[in-house]
N, C-alpha and C positions, 0 to 999 in steps of 0.2 A: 439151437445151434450148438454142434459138437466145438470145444477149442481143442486146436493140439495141444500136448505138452514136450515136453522135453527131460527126457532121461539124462543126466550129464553120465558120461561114460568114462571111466579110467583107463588110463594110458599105461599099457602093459611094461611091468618093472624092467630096467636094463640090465641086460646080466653084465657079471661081472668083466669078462674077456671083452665085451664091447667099448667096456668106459678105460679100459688100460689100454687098448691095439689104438692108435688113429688110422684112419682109413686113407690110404692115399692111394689116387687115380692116377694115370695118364699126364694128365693136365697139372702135376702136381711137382712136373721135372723140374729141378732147378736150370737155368741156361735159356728155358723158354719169355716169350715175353711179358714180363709185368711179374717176374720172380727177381731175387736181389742175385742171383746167378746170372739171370738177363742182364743187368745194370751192370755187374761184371764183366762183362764178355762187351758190352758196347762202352763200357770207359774206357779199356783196353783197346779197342779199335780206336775210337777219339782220340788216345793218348799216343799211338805210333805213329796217326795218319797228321795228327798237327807236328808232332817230332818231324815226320818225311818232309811234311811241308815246311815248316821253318830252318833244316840245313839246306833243302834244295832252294829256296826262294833266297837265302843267304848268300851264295855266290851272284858272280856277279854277270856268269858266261853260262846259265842253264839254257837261254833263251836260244842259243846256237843249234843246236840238236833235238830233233822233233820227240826222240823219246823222253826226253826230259821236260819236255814241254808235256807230254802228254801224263806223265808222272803226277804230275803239279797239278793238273786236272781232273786226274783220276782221285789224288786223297784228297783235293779240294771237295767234291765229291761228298767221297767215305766221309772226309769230317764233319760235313753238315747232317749227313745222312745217320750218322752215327750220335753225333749231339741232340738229334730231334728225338730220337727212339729213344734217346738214355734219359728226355726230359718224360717223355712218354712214359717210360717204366719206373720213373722215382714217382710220378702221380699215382698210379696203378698202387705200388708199392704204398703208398701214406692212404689212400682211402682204400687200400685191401680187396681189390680186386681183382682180376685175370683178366685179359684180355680171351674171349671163349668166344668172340665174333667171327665167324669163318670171314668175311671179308677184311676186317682188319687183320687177320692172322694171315691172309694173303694178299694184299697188298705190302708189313712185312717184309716177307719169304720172296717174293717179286722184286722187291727193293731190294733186298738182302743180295739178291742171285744178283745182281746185276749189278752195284756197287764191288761187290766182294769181284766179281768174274773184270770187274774194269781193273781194278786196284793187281789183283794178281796178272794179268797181262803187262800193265806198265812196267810193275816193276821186274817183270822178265826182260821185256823191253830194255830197260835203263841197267839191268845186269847186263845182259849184251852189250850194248853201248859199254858200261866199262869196262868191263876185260878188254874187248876192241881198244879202248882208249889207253890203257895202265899195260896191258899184258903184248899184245899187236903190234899196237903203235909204240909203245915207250915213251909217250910222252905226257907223262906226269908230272914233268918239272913244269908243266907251263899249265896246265888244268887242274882242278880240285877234285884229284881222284875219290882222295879221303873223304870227304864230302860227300860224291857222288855215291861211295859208297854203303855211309853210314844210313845215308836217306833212302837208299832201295833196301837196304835191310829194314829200315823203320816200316817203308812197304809192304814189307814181305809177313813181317810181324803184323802188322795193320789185317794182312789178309789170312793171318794165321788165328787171329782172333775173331774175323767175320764168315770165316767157316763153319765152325760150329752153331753162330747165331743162325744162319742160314739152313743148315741141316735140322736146326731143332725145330726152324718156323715151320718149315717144308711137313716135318712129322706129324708138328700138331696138325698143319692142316689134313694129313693124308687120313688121320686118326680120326679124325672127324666125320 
């Protein structure tokens, strides 16, 4: 009875331009998710959408006017939406790995488009409502325009930072 054997084979040496260059792909953008670019970009939406939410929910006369109601529901929303992914990507981040699951990468870029696309509508919404209210009407002495306006700009910022999350998710997946 023949035994095989086994030759051990050497592992051809690495030149030197291989071990100075690191190789980065695609997958390697910062902004995308489960990079600390990502966690950036979704602290920043958590951080304008709980701002939005706590001077609009602070008055005491949001509940009067449906765009402000819808406001308070759109970053209610983003916030949660935004706090679950940014828990997502500090895990990613501590055990070093990428999210490269096309379905998680799109579900996401589907979340993404759809929080982000609620978030910037309301606070278009609730900019109309205040200029109407402050500029139109003139009457400011009697509502919290300042208010109203401080928290659609937190809005606005909120969707100013969930843009790019959304465009980078959409990429990875297209890339894919």
């Amino acid at each position: 009875m023949v035994r095989p054997s086994v030759h051990p084979i050497e592992a051809p040496p690495l030149t030197d331009n291989a071990a100075i260059l690191p190789r980065q792909t695609l997958k390697d953008v910062q902004g995308m998710p489960g990079t600390i670019g990502g966690f950036i970009l979704r602290f920043f939406q958590f951080s304008f959408s709980i701002a939005s939410l706590s001077v609009m929910s602070s008055t005491n006369d949001f509940p009067s006017v449906t765009a402000f109601r819808y406001l308070v529901a759109a970053v209610s929303l983003q916030t949660l939406w935004s706090l679950s992914l940014a828990i997502a990507d500090i895990y990613a981040i501590l055990v070093r790995r990428s999210y490269r699951n096309s379905r998680i990468v799109r579900l996401f870029s589907i979340g993404d488009g759809i929080t982000s696309t609620l978030t910037f509508s309301s606070a278009c919404a609730s900019a109309g409502i205040t200029v109407l209210i402050g500029n139109d009407l003139n009457d400011c002495a009697q509502n919290h325009c300042s208010r109203f306006e401080t928290a659609t700009a937190m809005a606005f910022m909120s969707w100013f930072a969930a843009s790019p999350s959304f465009f980078l998710n959409f990429w990875t997946l297209a890339s894919k």
